[in-house]
ChimeraX commands (.cxc) that place a marker at each C-alpha (Angstrom):
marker #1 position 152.51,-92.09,-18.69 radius 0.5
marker #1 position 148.97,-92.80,-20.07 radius 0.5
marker #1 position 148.08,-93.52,-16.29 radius 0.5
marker #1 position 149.24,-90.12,-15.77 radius 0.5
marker #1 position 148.02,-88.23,-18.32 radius 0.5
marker #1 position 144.24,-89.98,-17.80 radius 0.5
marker #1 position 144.58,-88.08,-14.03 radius 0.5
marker #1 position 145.46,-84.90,-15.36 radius 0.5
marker #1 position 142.81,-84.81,-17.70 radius 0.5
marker #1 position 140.19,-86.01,-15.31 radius 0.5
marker #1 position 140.97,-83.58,-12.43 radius 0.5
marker #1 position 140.89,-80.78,-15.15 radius 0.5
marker #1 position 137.50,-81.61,-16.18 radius 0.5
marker #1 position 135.84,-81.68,-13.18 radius 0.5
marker #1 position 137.14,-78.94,-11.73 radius 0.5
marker #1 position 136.93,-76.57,-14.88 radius 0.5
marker #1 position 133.76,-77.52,-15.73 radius 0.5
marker #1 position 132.32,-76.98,-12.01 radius 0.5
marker #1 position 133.81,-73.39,-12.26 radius 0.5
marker #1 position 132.93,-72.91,-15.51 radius 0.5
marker #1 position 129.59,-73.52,-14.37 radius 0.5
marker #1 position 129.68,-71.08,-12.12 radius 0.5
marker #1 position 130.90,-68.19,-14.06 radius 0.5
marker #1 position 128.07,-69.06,-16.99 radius 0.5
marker #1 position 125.33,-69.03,-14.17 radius 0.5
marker #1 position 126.68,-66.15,-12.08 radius 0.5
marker #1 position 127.15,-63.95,-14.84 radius 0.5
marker #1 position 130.24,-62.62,-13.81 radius 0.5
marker #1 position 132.13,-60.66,-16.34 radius 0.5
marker #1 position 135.00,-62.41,-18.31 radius 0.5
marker #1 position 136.96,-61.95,-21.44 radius 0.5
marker #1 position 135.45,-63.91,-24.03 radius 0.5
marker #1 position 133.84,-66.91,-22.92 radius 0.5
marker #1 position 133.48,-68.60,-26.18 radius 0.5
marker #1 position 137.23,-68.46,-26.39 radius 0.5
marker #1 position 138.13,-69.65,-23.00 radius 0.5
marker #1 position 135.69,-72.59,-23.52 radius 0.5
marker #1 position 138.09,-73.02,-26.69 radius 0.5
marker #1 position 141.16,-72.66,-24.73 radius 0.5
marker #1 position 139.32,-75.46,-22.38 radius 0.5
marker #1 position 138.74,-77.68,-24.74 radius 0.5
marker #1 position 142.23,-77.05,-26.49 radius 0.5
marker #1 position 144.01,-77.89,-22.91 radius 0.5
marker #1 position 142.08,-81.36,-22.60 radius 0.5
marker #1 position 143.28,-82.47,-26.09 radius 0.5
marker #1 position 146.64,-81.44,-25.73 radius 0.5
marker #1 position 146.42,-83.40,-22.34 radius 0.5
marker #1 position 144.99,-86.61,-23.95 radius 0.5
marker #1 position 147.82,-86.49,-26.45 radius 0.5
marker #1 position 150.31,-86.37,-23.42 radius 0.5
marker #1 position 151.52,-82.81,-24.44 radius 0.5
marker #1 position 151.52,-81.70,-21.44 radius 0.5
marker #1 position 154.20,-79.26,-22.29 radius 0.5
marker #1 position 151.89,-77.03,-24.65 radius 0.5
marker #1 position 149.10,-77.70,-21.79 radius 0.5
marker #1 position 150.86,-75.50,-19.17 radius 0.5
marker #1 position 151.22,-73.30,-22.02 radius 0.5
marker #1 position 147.53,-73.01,-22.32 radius 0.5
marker #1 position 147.14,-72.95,-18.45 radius 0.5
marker #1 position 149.24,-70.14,-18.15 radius 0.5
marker #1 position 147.76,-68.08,-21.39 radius 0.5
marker #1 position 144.25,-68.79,-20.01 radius 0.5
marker #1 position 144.76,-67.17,-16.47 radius 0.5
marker #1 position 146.19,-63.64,-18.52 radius 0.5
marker #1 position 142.50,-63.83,-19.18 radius 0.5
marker #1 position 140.20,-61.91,-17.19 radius 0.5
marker #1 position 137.87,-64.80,-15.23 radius 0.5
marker #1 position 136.64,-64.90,-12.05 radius 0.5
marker #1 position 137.93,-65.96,-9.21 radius 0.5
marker #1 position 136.61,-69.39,-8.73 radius 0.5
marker #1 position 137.87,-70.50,-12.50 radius 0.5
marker #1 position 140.94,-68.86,-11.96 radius 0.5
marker #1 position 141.77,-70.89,-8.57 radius 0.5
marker #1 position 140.09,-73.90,-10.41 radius 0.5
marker #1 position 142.41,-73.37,-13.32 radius 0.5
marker #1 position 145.74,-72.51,-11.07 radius 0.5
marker #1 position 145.26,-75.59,-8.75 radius 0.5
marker #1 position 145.08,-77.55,-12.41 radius 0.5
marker #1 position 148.63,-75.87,-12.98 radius 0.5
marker #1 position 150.20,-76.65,-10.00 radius 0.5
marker #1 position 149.53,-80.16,-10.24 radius 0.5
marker #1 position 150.24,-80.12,-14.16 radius 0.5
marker #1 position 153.97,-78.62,-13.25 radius 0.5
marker #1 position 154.73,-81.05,-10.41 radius 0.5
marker #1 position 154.00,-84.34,-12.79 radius 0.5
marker #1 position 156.15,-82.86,-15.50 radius 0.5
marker #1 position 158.86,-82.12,-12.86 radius 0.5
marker #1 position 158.67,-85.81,-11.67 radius 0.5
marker #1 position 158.33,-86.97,-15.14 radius 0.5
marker #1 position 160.88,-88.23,-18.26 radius 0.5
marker #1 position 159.78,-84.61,-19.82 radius 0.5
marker #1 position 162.47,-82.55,-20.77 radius 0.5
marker #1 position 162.21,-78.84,-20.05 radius 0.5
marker #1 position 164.10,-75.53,-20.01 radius 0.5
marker #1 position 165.18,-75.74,-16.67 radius 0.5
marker #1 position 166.46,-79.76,-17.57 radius 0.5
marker #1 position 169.30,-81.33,-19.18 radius 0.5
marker #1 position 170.15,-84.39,-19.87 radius 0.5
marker #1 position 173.08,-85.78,-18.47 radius 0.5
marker #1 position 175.12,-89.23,-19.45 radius 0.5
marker #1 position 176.27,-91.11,-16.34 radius 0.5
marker #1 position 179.86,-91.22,-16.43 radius 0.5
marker #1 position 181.79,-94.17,-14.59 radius 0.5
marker #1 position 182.39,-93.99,-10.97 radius 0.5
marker #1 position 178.93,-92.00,-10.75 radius 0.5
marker #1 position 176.08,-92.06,-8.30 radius 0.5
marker #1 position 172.97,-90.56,-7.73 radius 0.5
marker #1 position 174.54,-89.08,-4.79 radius 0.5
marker #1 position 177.68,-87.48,-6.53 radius 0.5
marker #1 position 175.13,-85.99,-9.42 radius 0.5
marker #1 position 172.57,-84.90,-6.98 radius 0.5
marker #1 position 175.20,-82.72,-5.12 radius 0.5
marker #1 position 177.31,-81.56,-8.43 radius 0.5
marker #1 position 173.96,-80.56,-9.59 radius 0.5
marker #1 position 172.32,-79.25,-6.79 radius 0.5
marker #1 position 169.59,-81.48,-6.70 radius 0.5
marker #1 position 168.05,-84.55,-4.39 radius 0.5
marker #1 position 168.36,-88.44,-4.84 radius 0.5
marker #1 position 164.36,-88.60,-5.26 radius 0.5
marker #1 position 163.91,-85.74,-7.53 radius 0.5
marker #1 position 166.39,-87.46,-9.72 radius 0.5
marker #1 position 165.05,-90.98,-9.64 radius 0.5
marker #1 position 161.45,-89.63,-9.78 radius 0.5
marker #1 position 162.21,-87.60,-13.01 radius 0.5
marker #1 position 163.86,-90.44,-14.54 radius 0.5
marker #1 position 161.22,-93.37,-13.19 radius 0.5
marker #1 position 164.25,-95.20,-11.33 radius 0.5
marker #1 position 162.73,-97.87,-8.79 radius 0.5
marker #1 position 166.68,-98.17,-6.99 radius 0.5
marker #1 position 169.51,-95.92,-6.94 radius 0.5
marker #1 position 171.27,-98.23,-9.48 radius 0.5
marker #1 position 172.83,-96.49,-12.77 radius 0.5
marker #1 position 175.23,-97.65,-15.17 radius 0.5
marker #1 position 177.81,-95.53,-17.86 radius 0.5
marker #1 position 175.85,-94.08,-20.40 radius 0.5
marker #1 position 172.77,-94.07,-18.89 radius 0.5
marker #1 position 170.64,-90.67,-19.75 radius 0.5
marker #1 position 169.32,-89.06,-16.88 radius 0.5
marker #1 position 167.19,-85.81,-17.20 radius 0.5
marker #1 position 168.07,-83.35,-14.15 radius 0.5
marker #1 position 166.54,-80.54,-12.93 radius 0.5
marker #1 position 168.54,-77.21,-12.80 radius 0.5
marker #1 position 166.34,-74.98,-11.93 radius 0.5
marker #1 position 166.96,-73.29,-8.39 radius 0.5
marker #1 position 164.05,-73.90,-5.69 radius 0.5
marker #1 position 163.04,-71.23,-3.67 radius 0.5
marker #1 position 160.47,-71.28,-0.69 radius 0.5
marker #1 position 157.87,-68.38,0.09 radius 0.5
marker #1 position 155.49,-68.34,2.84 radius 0.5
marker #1 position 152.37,-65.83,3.66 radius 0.5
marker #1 position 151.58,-66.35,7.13 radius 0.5
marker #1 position 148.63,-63.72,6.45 radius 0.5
marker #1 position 147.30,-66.93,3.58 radius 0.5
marker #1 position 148.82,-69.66,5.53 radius 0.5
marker #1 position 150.55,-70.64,2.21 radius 0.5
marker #1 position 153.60,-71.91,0.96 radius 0.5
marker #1 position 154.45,-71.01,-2.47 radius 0.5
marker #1 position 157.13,-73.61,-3.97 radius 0.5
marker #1 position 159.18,-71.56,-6.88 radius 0.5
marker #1 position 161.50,-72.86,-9.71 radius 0.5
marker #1 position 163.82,-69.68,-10.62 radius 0.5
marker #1 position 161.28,-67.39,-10.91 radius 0.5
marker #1 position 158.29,-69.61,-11.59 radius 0.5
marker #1 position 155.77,-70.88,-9.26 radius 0.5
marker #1 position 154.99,-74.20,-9.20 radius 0.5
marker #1 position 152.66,-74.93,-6.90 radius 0.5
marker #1 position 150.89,-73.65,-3.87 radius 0.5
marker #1 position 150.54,-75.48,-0.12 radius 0.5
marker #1 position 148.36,-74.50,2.16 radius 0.5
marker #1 position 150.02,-74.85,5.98 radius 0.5
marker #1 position 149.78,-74.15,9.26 radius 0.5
marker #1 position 151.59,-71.39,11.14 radius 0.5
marker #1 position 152.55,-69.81,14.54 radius 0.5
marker #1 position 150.18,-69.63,16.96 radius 0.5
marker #1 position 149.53,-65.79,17.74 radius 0.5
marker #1 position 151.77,-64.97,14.65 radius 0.5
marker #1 position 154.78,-66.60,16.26 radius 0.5
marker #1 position 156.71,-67.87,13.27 radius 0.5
marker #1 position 159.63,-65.49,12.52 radius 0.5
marker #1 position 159.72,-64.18,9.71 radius 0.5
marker #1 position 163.12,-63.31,7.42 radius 0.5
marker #1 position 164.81,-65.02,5.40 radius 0.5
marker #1 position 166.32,-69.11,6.31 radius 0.5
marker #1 position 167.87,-71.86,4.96 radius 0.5
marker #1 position 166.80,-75.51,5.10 radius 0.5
marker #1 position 169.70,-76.66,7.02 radius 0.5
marker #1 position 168.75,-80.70,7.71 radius 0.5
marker #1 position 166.45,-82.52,6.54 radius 0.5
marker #1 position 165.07,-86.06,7.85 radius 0.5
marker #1 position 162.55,-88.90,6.90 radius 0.5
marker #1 position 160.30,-90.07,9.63 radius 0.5
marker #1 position 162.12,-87.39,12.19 radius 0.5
marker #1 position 161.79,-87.95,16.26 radius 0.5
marker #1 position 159.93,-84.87,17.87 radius 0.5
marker #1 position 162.41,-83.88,21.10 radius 0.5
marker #1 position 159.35,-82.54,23.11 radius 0.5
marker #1 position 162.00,-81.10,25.88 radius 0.5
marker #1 position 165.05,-81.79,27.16 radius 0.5
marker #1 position 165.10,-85.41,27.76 radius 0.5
marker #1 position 161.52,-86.58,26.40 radius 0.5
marker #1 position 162.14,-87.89,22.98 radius 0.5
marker #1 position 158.54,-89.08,20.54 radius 0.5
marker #1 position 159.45,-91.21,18.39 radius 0.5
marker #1 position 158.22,-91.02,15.09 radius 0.5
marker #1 position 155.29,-93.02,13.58 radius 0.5
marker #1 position 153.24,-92.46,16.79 radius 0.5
marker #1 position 149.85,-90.23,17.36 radius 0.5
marker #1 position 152.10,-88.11,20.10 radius 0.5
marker #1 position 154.67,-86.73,17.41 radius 0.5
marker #1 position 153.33,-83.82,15.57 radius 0.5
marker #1 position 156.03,-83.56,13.37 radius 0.5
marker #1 position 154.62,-85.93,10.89 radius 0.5
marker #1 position 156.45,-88.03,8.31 radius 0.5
marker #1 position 159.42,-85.41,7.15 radius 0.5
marker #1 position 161.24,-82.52,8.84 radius 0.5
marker #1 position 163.23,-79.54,6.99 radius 0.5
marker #1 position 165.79,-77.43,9.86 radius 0.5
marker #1 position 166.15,-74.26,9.12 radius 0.5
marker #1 position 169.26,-72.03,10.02 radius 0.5
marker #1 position 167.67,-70.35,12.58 radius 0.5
marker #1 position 167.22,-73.18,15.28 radius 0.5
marker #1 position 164.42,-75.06,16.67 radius 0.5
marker #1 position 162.51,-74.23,13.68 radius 0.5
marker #1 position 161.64,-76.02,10.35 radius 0.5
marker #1 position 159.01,-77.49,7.84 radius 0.5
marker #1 position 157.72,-80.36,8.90 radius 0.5
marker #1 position 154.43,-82.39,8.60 radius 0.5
marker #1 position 151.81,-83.16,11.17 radius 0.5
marker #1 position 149.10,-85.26,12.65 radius 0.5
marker #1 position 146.93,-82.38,13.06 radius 0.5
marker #1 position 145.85,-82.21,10.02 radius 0.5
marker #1 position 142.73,-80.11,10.73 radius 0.5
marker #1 position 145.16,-77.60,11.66 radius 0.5
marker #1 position 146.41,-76.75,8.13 radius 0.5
marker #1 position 145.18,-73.29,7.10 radius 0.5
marker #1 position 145.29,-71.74,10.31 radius 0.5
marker #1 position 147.55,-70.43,13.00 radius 0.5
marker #1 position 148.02,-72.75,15.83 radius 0.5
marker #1 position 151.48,-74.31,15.66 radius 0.5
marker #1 position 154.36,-73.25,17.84 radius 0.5
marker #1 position 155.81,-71.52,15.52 radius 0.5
marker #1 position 157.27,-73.81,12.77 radius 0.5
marker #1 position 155.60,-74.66,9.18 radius 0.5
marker #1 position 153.33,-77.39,9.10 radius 0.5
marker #1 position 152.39,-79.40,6.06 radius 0.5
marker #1 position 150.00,-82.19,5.06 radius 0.5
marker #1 position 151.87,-85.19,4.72 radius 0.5
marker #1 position 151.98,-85.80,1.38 radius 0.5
marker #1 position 152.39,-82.18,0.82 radius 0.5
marker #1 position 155.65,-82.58,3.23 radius 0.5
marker #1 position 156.99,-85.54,1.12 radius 0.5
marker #1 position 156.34,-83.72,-1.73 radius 0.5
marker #1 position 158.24,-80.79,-1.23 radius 0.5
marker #1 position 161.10,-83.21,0.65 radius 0.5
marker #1 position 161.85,-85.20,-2.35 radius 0.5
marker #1 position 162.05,-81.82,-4.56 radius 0.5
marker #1 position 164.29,-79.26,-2.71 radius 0.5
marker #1 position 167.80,-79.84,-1.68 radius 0.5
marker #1 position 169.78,-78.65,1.92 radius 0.5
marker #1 position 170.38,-74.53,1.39 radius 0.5
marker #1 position 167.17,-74.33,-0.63 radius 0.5
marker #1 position 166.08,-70.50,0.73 radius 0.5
marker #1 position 163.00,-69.83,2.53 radius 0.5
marker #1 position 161.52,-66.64,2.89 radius 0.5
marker #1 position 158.31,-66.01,5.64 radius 0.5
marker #1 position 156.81,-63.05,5.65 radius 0.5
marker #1 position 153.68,-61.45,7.67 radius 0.5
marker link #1:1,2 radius 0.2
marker link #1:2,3 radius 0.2
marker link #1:3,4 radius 0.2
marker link #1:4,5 radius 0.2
marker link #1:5,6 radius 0.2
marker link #1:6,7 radius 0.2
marker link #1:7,8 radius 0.2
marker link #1:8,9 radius 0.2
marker link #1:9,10 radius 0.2
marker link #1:10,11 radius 0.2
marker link #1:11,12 radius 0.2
marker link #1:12,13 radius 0.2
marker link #1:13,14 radius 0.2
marker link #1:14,15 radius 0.2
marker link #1:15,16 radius 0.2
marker link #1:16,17 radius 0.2
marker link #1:17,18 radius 0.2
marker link #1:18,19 radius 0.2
marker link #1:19,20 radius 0.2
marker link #1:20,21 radius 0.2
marker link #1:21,22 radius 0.2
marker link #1:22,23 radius 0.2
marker link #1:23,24 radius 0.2
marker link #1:24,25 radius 0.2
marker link #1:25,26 radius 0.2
marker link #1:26,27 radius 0.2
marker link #1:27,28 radius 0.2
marker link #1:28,29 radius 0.2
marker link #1:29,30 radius 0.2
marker link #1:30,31 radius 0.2
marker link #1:31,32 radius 0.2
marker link #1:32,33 radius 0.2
marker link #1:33,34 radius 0.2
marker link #1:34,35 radius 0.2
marker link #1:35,36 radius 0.2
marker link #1:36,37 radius 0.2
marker link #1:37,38 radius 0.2
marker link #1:38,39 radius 0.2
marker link #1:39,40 radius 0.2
marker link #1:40,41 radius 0.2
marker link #1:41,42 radius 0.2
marker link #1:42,43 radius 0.2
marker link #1:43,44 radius 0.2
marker link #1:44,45 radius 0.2
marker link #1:45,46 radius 0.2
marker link #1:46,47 radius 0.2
marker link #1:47,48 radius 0.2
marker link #1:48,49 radius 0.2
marker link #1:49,50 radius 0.2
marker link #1:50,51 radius 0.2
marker link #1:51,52 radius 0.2
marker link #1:52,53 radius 0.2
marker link #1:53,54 radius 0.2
marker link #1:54,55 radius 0.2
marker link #1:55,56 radius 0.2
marker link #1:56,57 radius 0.2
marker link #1:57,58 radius 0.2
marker link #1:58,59 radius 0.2
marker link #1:59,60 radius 0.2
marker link #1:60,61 radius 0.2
marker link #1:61,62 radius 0.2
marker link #1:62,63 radius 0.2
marker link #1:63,64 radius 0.2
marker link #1:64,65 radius 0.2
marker link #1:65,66 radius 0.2
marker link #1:66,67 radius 0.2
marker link #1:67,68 radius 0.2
marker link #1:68,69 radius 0.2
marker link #1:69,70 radius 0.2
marker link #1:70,71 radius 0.2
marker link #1:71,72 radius 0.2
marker link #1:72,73 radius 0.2
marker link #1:73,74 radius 0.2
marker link #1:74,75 radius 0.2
marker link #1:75,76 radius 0.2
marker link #1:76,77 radius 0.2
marker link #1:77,78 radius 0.2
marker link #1:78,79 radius 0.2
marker link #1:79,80 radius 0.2
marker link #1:80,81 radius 0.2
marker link #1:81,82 radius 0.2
marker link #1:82,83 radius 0.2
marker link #1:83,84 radius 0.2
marker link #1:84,85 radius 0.2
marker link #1:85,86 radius 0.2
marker link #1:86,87 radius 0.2
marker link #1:87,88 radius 0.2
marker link #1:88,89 radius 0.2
marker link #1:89,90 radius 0.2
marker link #1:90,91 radius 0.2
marker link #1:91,92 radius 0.2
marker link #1:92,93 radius 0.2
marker link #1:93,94 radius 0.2
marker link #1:94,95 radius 0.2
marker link #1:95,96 radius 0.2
marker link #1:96,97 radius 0.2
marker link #1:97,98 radius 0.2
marker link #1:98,99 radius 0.2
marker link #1:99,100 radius 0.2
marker link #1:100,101 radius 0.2
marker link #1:101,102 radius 0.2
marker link #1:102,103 radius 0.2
marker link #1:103,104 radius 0.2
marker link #1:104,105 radius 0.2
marker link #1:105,106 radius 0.2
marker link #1:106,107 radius 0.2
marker link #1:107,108 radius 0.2
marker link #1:108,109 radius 0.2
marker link #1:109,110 radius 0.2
marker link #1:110,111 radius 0.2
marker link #1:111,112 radius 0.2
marker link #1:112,113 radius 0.2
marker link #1:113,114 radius 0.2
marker link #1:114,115 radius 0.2
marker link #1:115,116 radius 0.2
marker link #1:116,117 radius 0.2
marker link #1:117,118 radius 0.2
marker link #1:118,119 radius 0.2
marker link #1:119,120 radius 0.2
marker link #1:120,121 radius 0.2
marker link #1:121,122 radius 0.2
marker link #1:122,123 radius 0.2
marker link #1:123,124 radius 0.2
marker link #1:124,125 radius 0.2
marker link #1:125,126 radius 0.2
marker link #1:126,127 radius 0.2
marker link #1:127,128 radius 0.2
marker link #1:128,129 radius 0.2
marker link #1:129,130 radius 0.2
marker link #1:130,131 radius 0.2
marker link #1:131,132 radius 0.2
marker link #1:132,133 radius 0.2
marker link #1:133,134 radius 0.2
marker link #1:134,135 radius 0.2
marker link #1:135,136 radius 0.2
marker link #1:136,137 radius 0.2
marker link #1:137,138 radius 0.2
marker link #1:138,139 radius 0.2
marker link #1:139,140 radius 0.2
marker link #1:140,141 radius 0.2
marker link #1:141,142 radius 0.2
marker link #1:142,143 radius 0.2
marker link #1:143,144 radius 0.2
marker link #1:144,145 radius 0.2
marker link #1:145,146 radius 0.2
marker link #1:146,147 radius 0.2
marker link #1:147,148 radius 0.2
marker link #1:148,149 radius 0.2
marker link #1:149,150 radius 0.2
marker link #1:150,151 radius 0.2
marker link #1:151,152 radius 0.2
marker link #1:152,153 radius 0.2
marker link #1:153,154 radius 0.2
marker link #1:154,155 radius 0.2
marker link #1:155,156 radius 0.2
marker link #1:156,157 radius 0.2
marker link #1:157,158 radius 0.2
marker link #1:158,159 radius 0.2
marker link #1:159,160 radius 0.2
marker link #1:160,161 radius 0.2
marker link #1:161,162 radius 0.2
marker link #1:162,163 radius 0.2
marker link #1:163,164 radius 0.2
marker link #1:164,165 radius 0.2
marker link #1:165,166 radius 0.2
marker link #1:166,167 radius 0.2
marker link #1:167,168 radius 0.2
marker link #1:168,169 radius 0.2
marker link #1:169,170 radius 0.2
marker link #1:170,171 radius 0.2
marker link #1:171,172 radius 0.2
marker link #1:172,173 radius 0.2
marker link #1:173,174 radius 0.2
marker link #1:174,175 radius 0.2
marker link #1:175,176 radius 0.2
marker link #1:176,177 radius 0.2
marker link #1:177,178 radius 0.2
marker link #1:178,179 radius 0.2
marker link #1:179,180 radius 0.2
marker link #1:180,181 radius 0.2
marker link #1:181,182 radius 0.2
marker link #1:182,183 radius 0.2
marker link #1:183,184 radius 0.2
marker link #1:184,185 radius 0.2
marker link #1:185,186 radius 0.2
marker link #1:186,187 radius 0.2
marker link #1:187,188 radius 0.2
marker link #1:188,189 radius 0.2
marker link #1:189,190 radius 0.2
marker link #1:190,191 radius 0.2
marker link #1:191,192 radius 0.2
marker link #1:192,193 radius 0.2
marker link #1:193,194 radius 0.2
marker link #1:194,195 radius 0.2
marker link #1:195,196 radius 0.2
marker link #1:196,197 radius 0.2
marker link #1:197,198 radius 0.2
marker link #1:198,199 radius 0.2
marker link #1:199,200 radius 0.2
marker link #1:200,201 radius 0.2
marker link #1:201,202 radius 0.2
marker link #1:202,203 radius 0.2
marker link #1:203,204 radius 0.2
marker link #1:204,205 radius 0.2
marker link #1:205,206 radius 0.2
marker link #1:206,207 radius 0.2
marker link #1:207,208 radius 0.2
marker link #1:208,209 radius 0.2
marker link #1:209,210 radius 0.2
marker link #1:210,211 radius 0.2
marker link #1:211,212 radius 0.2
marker link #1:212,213 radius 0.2
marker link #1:213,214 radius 0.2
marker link #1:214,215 radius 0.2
marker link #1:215,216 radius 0.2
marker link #1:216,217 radius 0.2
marker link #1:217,218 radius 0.2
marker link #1:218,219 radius 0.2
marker link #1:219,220 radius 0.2
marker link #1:220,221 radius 0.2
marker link #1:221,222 radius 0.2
marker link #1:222,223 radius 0.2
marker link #1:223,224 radius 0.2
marker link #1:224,225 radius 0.2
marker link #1:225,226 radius 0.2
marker link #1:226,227 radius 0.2
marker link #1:227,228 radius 0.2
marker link #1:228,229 radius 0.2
marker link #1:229,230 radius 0.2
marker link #1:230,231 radius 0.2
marker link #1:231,232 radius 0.2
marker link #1:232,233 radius 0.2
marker link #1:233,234 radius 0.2
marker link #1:234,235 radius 0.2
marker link #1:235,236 radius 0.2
marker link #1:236,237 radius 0.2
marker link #1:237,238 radius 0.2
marker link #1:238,239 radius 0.2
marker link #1:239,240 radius 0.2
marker link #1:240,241 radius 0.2
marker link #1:241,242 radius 0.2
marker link #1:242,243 radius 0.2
marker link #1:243,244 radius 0.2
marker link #1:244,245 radius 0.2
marker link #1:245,246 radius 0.2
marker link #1:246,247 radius 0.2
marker link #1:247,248 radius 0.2
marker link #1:248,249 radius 0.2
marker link #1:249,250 radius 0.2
marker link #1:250,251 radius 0.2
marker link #1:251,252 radius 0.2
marker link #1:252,253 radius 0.2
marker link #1:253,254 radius 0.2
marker link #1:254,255 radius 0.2
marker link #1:255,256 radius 0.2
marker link #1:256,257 radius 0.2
marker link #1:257,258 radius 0.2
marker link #1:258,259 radius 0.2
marker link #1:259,260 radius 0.2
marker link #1:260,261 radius 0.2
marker link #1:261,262 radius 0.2
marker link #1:262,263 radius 0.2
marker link #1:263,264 radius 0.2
marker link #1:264,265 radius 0.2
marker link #1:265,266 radius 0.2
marker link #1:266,267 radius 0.2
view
C-alpha cells in the first residue's frame, strides 16, 4: 500500500504542479487560486496518509471549481487513476461489501453470484492464486460497469453505476465505420487468435495479429474491444471498425468488467 500510495502522490505532483504552472503564468481566470492551491496541498496529505478515500473527495470538489482546461484534464487524469487503485485495492467503498467465503465456494461461483470477474476479485483483495478458505473476508465490487464510447473523441469512458471512472483513449472505424447502438460484451478471451478470413488463422503473440493481448465480442458479430500492435493508431480512426485499446488499457478494462457488461458507441 505505501508503494502505492508513494505513485499516487508522485504522479499528482507533477502533473498538478505543471498545470498549475500554467494557469499562474497564463493568467487564465479561475475561482480562487489561493484556495485551490489549498485544496492541492490538502489532496497530497490526505494521499501520503493513504486516505485515498477523502482524496477523490477532494479531486472531485476541486474540478466543481472553475480552472482551466489544462488543470482540469491534469486533475481528472489524477482521478481516474486514483479510482482504479482504490477499485483494485483492500479499500472498502459504497459500491463494496464484504463478503465471508462460505464452504464449497470459489472465486468462480462468487464472481458470477455477484456479477463480477475472477481478477477484479483477487485484485481487490491482493490474492496471488484463486485459493480461498471458509471465513475468509473478501471485499467485492457491486457496482454495475457500463461502457461509453465517443467515436467523435476516440474515447472510452469506463462507468461504475453512474460514476466515471476513468477515461481511454482508442482507436475507431476507419471512415466512421464502427456501428454505433447499443452491445453487449458477449466473449471475452486472453491472448485471442485474429481469424484474418476464412481459413487464415494469426495466432496470438505475433507482430501480424492486431488484436493485441485481450479481446471483448460484442453481440453484434465480428465486432469487439480488443487491443493492438498499432499502437500509434490509438486516438484516431483507422481500424476496421472494432475498438482498439492500448494494451494495458485492454487488460485493464478485461480484468474489471464481466460478460453482459453494456456498451454504448455513439457518433
Amino acid at each position: 500500500m505505501k508503494h502505492l500510495i508513494l505513485i499516487v502522490n508522485l504522479l499528482f505532483v507533477f502533473s498538478l504542479q505543471n498545470a498549475f504552472a500554467l494557469e499562474v503564468a497564463t493568467g487564465h481566470p479561475v475561482s480562487d487560486s489561493a484556495s485551490i492551491q489549498k485544496s492541492v496541498v490538502k489532496v497530497q496529505e490526505l494521499i501520503k496518509k493513504g486516505e485515498l478515500l477523502s482524496a477523490k473527495n477532494e479531486y472531485e470538489k476541486l474540478l466543481k471549481q472553475k480552472l482551466n482546461t489544462k488543470l482540469k484534464k491534469s486533475i481528472r487524469k489524477n482521478l481516474d487513476e486514483l479510482n482504479i487503485k482504490i477499485l483494485f485495492s483492500k479499500i472498502k467503498t459504497d459500491k463494496s461489501i464484504e463478503y465471508t467465503v462460505q464452504s464449497g465456494d470459489s472465486l468462480g461461483k462468487i464472481a458470477k453470484r455477484y456479477n463480477t470477474t475472477i481478477e477484479l476479485i483477487k485484485r481487490s483483495n491482493g490474492l496471488k492464486s484463486s485459493v480461498i478458505i471458509p471465513d475468509q473476508k473478501l471485499k467485492i465490487n457491486r457496482g454495475v460497469f457500463k461502457i461509453k464510447v465517443d467515436k467523435s473523441e476516440n474515447k472510452l469512458r469506463l462507468y461504475q453505476d453512474d460514476a466515471l471512472i476513468k477515461t481511454y483513449r482508442v482507436c475507431t472505424g476507419e471512415k466512421n465505420s464502427t456501428p454505433v447502438g447499443t452491445f453487449t460484451i458477449e466473449t471475452k478471451l486472453e491472448d485471442p487468435t485474429w481469424y484474418k478470413s476464412p481459413g487464415v488463422a494469426i495466432p496470438p503473440k505475433t507482430p501480424e495479429n492486431i488484436l493485441g493481448t485481450r479481446w471483448m465480442g460484442f453481440s453484434l458479430a465480428s465486432y469487439g474491444i480488443h487491443g493492438t500492435t498499432l499502437p500509434e493508431t490509438i486516438g484516431t480512426q483507422a481500424s476496421s471498425g472494432c475498438i482498439r485499446m492500448l494494451n494495458k488499457d485492454v487488460e485493464e478494462l478485461y480484468s474489471i468488467v464481466p460478460l453482459k457488461t453494456k456498451v454504448t458507441v455513439r457518433d
